[in-house]
C-alpha positions as CSV (number, residue, x, y, z in Angstrom):
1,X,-5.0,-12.6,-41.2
2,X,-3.8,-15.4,-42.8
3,X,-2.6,-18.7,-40.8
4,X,0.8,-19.6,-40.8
5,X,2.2,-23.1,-41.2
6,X,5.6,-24.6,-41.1
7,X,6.5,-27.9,-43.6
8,X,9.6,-29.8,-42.1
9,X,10.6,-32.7,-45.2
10,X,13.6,-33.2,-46.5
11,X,12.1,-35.3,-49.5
12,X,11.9,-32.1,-52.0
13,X,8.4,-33.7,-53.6
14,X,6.7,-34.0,-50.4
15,X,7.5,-31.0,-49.1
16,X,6.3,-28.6,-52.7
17,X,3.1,-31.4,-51.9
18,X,2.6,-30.1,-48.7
19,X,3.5,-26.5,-49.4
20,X,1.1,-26.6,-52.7
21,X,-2.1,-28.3,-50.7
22,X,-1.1,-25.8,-47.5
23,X,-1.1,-22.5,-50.0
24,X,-4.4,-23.3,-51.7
25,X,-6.3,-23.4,-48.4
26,X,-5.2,-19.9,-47.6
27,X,-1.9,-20.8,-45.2
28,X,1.4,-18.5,-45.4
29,X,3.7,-20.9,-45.8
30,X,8.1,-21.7,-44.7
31,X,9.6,-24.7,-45.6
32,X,12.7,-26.3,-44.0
33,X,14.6,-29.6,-45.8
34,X,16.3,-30.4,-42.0
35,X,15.6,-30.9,-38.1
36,X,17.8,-27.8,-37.5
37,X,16.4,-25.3,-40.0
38,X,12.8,-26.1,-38.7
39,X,13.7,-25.5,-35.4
40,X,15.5,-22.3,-35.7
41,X,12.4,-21.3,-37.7
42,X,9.9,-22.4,-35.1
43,X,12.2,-20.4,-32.5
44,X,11.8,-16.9,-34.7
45,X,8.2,-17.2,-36.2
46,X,4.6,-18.2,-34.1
47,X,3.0,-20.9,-36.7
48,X,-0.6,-22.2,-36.1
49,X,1.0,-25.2,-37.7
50,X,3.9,-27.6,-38.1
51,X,4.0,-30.4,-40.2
52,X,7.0,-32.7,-40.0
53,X,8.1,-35.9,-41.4
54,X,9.2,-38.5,-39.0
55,X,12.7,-39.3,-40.9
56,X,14.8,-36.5,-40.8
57,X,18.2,-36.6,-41.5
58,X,19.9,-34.8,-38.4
59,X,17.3,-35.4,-35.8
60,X,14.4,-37.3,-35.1
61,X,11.0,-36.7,-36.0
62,X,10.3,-37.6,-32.0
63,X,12.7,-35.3,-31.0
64,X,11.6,-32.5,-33.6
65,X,7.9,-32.7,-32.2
66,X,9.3,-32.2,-28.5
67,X,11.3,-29.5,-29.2
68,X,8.4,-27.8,-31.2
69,X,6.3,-28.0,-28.6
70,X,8.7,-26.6,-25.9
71,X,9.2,-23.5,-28.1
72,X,5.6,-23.1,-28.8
73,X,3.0,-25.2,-26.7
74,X,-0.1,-24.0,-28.5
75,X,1.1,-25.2,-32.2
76,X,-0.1,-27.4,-33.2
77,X,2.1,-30.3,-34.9
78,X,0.7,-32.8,-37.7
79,X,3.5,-36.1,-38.1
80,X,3.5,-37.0,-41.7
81,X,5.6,-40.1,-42.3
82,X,6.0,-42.3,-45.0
83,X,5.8,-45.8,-42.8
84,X,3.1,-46.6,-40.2
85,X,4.2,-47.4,-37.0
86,X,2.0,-48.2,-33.7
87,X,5.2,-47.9,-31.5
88,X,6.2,-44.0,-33.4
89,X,2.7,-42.7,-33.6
90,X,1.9,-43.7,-29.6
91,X,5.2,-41.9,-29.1
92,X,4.7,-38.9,-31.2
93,X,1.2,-38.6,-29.4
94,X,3.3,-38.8,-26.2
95,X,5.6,-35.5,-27.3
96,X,2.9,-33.0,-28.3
97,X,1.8,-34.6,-31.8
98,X,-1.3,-34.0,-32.2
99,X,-2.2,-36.3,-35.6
100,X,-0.6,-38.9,-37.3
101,X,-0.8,-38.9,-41.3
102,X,1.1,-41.8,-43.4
103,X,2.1,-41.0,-47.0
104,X,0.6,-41.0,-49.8
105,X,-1.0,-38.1,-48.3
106,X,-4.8,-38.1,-48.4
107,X,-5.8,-34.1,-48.8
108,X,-9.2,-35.0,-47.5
109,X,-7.8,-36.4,-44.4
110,X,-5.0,-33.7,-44.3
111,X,-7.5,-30.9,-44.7
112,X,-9.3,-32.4,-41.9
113,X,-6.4,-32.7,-39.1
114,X,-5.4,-28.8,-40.5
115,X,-8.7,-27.8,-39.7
116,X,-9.1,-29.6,-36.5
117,X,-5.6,-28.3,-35.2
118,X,-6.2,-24.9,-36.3
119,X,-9.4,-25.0,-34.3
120,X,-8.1,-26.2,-31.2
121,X,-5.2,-23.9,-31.4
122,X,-7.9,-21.1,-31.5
123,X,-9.4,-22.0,-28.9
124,X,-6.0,-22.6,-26.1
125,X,-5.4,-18.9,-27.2
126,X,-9.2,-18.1,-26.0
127,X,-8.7,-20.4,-23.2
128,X,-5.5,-18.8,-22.1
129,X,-6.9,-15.3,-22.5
130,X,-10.3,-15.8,-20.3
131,X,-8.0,-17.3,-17.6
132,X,-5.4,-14.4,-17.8
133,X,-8.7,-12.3,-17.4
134,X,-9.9,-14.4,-14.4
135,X,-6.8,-13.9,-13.2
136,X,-7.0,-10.2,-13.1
137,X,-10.4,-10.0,-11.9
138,X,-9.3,-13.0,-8.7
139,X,-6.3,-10.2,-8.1
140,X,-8.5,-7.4,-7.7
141,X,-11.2,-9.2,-5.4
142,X,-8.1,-10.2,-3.2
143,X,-6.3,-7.1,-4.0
144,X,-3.6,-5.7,-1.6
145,X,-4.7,-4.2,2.0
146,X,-1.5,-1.4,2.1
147,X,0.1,0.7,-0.4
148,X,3.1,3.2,-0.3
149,X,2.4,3.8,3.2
150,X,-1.6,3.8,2.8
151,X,-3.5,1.1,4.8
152,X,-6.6,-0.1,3.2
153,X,-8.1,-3.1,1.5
154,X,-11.8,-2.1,0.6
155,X,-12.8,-1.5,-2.8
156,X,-13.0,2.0,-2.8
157,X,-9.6,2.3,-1.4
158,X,-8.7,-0.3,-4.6
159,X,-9.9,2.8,-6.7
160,X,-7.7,5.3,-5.3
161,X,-4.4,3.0,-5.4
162,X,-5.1,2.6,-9.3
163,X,-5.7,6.6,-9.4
164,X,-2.3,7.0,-7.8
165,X,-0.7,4.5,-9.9
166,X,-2.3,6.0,-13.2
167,X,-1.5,9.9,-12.6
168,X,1.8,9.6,-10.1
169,X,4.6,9.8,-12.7
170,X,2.5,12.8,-14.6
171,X,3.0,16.4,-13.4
172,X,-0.8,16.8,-13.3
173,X,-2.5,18.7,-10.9
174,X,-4.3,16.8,-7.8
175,X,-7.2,17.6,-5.9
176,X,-7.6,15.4,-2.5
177,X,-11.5,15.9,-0.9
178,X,-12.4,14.0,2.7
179,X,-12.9,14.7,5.7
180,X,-10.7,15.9,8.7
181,X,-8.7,12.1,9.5
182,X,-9.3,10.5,6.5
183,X,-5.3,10.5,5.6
184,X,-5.5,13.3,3.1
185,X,-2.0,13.7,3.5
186,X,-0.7,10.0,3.4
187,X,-2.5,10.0,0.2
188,X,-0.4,13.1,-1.0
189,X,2.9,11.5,0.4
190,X,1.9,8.3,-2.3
191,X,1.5,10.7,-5.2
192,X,5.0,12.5,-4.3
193,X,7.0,9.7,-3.6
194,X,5.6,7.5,-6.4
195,X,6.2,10.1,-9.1
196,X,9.5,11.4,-10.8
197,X,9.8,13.9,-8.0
198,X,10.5,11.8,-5.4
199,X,13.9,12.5,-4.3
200,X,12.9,16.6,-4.5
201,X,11.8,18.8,-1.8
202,X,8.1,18.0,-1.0
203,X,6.8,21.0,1.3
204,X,3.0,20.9,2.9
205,X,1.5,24.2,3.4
206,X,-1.7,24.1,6.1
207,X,-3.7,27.7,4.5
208,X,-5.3,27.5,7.3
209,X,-2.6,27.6,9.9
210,X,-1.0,30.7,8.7
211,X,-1.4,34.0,9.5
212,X,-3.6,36.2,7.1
213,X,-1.4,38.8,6.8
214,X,1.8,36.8,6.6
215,X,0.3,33.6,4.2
216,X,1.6,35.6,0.8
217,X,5.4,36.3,2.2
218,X,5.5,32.7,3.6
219,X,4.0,31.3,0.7
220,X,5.9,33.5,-2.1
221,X,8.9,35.3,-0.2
222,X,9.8,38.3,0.3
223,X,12.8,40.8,-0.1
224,X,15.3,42.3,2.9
225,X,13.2,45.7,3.7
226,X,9.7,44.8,2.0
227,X,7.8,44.9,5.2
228,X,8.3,46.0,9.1
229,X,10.3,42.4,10.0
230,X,11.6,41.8,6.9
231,X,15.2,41.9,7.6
232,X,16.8,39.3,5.5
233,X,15.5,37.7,2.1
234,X,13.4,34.7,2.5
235,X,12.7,31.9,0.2
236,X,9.1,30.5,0.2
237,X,7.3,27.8,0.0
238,X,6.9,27.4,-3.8
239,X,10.6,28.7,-3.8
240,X,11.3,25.5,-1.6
241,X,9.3,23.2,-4.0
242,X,11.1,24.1,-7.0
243,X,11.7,20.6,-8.9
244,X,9.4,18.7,-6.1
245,X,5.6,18.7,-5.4
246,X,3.7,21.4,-2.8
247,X,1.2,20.8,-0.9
248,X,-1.5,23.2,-0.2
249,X,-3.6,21.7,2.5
250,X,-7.1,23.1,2.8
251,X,-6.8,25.6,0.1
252,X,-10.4,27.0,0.5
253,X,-9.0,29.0,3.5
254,X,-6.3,31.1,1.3
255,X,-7.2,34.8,1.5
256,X,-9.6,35.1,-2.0
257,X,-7.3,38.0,-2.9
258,X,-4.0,35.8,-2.7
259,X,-5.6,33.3,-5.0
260,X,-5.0,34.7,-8.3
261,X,-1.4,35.1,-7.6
262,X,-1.2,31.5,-7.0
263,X,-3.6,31.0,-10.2
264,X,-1.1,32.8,-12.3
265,X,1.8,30.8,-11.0
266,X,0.1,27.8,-12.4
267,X,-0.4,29.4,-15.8
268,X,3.1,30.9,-16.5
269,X,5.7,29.0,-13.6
270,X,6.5,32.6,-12.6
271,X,6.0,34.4,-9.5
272,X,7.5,37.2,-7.4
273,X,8.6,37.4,-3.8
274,X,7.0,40.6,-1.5
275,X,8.7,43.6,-2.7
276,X,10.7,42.0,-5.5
277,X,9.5,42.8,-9.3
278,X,11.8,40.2,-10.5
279,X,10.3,37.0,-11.9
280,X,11.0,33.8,-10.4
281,X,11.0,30.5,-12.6
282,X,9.3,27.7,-10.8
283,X,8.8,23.9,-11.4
284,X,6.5,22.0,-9.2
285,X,3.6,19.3,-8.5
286,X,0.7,20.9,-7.1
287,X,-1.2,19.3,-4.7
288,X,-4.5,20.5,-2.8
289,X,-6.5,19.4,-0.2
290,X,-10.0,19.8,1.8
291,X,-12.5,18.9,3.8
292,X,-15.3,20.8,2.5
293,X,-16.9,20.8,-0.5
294,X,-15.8,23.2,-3.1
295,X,-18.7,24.0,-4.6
296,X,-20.0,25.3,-1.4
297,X,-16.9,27.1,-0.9
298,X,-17.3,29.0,-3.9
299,X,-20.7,29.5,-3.3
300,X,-19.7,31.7,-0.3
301,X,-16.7,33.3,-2.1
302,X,-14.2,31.5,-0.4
303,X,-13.0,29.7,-3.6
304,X,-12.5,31.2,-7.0
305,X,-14.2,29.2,-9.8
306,X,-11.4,29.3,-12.1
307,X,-8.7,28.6,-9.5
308,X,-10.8,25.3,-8.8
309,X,-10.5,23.8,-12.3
310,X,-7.2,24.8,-12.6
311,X,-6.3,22.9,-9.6
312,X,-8.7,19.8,-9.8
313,X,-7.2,18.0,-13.1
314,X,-7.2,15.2,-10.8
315,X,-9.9,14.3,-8.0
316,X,-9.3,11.8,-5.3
317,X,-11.9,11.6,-3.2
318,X,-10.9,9.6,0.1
319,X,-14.4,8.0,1.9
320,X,-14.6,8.1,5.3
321,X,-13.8,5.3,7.7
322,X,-17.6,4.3,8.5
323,X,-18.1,4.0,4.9
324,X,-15.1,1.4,4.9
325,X,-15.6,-0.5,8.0
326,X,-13.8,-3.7,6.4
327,X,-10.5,-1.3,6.7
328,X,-10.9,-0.6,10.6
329,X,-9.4,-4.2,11.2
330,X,-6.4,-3.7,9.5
331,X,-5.5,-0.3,10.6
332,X,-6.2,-1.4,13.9
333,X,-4.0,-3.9,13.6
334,X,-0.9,-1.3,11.9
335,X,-1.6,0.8,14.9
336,X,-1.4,-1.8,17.8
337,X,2.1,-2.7,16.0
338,X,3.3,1.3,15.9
339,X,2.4,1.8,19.3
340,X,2.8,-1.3,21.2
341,X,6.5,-0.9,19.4
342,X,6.7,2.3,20.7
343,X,5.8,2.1,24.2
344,X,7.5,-1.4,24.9
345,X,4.2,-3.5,24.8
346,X,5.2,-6.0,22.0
347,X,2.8,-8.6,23.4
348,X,-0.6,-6.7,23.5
349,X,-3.3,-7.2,21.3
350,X,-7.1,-7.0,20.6
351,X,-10.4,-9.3,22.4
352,X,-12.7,-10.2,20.3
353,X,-14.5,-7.8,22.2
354,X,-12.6,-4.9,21.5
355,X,-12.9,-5.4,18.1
356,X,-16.8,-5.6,18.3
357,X,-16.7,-2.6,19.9
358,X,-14.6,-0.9,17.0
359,X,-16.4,-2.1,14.8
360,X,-20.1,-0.7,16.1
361,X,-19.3,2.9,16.2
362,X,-19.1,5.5,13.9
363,X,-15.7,7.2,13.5
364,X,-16.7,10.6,13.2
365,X,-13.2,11.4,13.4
366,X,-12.0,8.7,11.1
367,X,-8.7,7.2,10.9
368,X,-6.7,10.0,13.4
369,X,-9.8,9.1,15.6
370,X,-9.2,5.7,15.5
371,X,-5.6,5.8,15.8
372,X,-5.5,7.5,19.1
373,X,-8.1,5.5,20.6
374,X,-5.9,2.8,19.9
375,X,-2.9,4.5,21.3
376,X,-5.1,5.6,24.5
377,X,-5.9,1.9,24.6
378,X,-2.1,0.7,24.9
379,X,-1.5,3.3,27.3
380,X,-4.3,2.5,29.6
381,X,-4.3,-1.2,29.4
382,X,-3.1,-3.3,32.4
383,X,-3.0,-6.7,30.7
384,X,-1.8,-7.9,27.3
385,X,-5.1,-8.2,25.8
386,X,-6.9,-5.1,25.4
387,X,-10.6,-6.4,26.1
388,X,-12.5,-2.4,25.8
389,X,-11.8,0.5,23.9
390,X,-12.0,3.9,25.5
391,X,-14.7,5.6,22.7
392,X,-15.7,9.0,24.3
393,X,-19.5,8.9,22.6
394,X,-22.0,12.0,21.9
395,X,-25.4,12.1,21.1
396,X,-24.1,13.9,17.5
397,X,-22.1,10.2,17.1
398,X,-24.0,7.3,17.7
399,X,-22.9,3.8,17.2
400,X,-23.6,1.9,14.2
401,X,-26.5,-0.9,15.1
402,X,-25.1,-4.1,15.8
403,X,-26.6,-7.2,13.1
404,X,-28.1,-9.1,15.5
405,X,-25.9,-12.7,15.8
406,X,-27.8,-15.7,14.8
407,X,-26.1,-18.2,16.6
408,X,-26.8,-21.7,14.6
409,X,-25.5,-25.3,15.9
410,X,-22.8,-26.8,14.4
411,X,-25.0,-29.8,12.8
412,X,-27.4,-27.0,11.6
413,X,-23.9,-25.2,9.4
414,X,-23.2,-28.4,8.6
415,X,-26.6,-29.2,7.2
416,X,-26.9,-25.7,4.8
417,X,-25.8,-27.6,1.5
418,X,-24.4,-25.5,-1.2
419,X,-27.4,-24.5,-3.4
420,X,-27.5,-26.3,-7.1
421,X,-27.1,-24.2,-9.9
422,X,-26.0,-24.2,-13.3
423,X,-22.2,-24.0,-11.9
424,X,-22.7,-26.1,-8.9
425,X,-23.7,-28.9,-10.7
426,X,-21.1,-29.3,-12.9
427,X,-19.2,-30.3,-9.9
428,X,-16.4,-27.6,-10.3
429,X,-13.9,-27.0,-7.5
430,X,-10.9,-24.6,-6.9
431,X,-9.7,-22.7,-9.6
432,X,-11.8,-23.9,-12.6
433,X,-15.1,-23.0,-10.6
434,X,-13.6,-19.4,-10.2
435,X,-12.8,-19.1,-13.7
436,X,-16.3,-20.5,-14.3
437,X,-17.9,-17.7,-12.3
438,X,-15.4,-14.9,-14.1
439,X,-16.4,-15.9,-16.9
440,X,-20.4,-16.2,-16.4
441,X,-20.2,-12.5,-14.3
442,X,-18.5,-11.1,-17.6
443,X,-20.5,-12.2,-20.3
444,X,-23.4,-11.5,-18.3
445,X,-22.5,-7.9,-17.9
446,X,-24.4,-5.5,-21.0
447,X,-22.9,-3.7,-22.9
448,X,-21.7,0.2,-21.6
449,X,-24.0,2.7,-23.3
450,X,-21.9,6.3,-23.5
451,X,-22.4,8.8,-20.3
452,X,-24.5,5.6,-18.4
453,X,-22.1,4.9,-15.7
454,X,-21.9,1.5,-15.3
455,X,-22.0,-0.5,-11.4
456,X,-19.1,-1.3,-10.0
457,X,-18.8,-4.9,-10.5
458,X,-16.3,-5.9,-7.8
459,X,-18.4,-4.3,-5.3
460,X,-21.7,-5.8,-6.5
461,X,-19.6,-9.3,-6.0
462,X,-18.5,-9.0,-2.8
463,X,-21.8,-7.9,-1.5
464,X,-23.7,-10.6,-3.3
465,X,-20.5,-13.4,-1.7
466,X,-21.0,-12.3,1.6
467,X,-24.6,-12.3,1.4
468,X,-25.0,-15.6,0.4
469,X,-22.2,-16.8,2.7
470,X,-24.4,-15.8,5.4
471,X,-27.4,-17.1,3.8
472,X,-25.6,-20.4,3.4
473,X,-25.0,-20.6,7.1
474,X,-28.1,-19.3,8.5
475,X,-26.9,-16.1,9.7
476,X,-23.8,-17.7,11.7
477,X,-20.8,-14.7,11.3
478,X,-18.3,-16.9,12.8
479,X,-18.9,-19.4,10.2
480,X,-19.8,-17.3,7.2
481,X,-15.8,-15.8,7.8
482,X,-14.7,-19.5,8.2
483,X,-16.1,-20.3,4.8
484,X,-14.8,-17.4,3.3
485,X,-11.5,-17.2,4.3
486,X,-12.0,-14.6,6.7
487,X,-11.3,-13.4,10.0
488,X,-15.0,-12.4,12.1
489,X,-13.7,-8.5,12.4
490,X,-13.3,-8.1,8.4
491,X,-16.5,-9.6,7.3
492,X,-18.7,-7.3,10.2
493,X,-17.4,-4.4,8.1
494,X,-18.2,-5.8,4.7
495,X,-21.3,-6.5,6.5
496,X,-21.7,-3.1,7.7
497,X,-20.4,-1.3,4.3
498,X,-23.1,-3.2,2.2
499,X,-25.6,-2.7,4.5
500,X,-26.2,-6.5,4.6
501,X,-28.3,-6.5,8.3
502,X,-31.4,-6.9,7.2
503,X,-31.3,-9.1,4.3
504,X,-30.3,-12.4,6.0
């Protein structure tokens, strides 16, 4: 693409000069005789270049360069002047100028300030790009902890927020997989109320909570007289969801022979209600859930193939609470607010200890585990500060091991120096040594090779941070969070997700 320029001269020779040298080194050139004209052409067009003459006959060359600059700060503008003046070309400098050329143009010397201007305009755009990039990739790393209801800061969690973002406003079909307590549900809640449907019906269905021989009449309806009970008509539950979403919550216990009804719902948005051989239209979000795996399911005839790819256009797989132990702070933290609200103990909170001992066990039970601990905890505490949790343990459920606690002197954290490198030693600080990082991760990374999943790179950061955080301060947790920006509680379970124990 060819670079743009703007020539601001209201000398008519100079300014064909201009245009003529400009045009035969490949610029797309607009040419304005006044202050005014240039400016309203800066304002509509993106130039690489402006060149201006300091004289103008409405406003001042100084003024002109300003003005230019506010509009666009990564033109470039070239003052070309028929008089040399110290005083005007310090000042232009000042403004945004950045060269100073005195007629009789030199082209040699022109063609050398174009160039260089060009070039440095180039590179701001590169400049502003990487740290636009940066920025993104700083966001994610310190991404949010909650969204639409769904507590959670670790990575994996990350994913399934961008999922949810991605699909909500499509009418796509979801599949949620995790186990009992994970917040299948909340997650389902997100998808409805962040997608077009929101102010529609959303009805939950538990399959496994109805009755076998009632789940097709609650599910589709029925007709006054269809059945022994029947005595009025009844709308069901995909009746209900008309023009909202439906959730069918562990769908691998619907009765086999009930699941091609369902699957031919899906296909034509037409079912019938028990006794009825009237069609009803139907317009809805389908949402499943489980806690088993499907494949197994249909393995033992529980599932039918087809009805599973029909239903699984989108997978959200929620990981379970041990495998997110950085997230056990936080939803402590939600909980002791719901509950402590709720049973008039505003003032209670965690020990150190208590969270120690959240953190070293395994929550078979996962979130809904966690939460009524918590609530059990409020409940039974006789003090404001909640110093043990009441975890009822089993053999089947033991506690995660502990990383030992290397407990170094304060003179000794002091001493641990950062380590030189080719980054360290350029003595960057805040910001810029971030970007500098961004930047070296990225063009480190090789190129993706079709159907080779590539590593998640956030995850391989913030493993390789807290390691050498820890390294850095000889093993001292307290520290490590200190230097990090951390509370103790969240680094133990990045410490405990990446399995980081036994390399400090």
């Amino acid at each position: 693409m060819a670079h743009r320029a703007l020539v601001i001269d209201d000398d008519k020779l100079a300014l064909d000069l201009l245009t003529f040298y400009l045009t035969s080194e490949g610029f797309q050139v607009d040419t304005a005789e006044n202050g005014s004209n240039g400016l309203e052409l800066a304002s509509a067009n993106e130039y690489d270049i402006i060149l201006t003459d300091l004289n103008l006959p409405d406003i001042s060359g100084i003024e002109m360069v300003r003005k230019s600059k506010e509009m666009s700060p990564s033109t470039e503008i070239i003052v070309v002047t028929g008089e040399y003046s110290v005083e005007k070309a310090l000042e232009s400098t000042r403004v945004g100028a950045f060269d100073y050329i005195v007629k009789p143009v030199d082209p040699e010397k022109l063609f050398v300030g174009i160039k260089n201007a060009v070039e440095l305009k180039q590179q701001s755009q590169i400049n502003a790009r990487q740290a636009r990039e940066i920025e993104e990739l700083r966001g994610r790393l310190t991404s949010r902890t909650s969204y639409e209801g769904v507590i959670g800061g670790a990575r994996s969690m990350q994913n399934i927020y961008e999922i949810i973002e991605n699909v909500a406003e499509s009418d796509a079909n979801i599949f949620i997989l995790g186990e009992s307590g994970t917040g299948k549900e909340v997650i389902a809640n997100a998808i409805h109320y962040k997608s077009h449907r929101s102010g529609k019906p959303f009805i939950k269905v538990n399959c496994s909570a109805l009755p076998k021989d009632l789940i097709e009449s609650q599910l589709f309806g029925h007709i006054k007289g269809s059945f022994t009970g029947a005595n009025s008509d009844k709308v069901g539950f995909i009746g209900q969801a008309n023009g909202g979403s439906i959730l069918l919550d562990e769908i691998g216990e619907m009765p086999i022979d009930l699941q091609p009804k369902l699957l031919r719902v899906l296909q034509e948005k037409v079912y019938y209600r028990v006794g009825s051989d009237r069609p009803q239209e139907v317009d809805f979000r389908l949402i499943c859930s489980t806690n088993r795996d499907p494949f197994e399911a249909i393995q033992e005839g529980n599932l039918r193939e087809d009805l599973y790819y029909r239903i699984n256009t989108i997978e959200i797989k929620i990981p379970p609470l041990r495998d997110r132990m950085e997230d056990v702070p936080m939803l402590a933290e939600h909980f002791l607010q719901v509950y402590s609200e709720k049973y008039k103990r505003e003032d209670i909170k965690f020990s150190q200890s208590a969270y120690d001992q959240m953190l070293n066990y395994n929550w078979r039970g996962n979130v809904r585990e966690l939460q009524h601990v918590i609530e059990r905890a409020i409940l039974l505490s006789r003090t404001d500060t909640i110093e043990a949790m009441d975890i009822k343990r089993d053999p089947s459920n033991p506690p995660l091991t502990e990383m030992p606690e290397v407990h170094a002197s304060g003179e000794d954290v002091q001493a641990a120096k950062p380590v030189e490198n080719g980054l360290s030693s350029g003595k960057l600080s805040g910001d810029a040594l971030f970007e500098e990082v961004g930047k070296y991760i990225v063009e480190s990374l090789t190129e993706p090779i079709d159907d080779v999943e590539q590593n998640d790179v956030f995850n391989s950061i913030e493993s390789g941070v807290v390691l050498a955080a820890l390294k850095r301060t000889r093993g001292n947790k307290q520290a490590a969070a200190n230097l990090l920006g951390l509370y103790r509680p969240r680094l133990y379970g990045m410490i405990k997700r990446h399995k980081l124990e036994e390399k400090v």
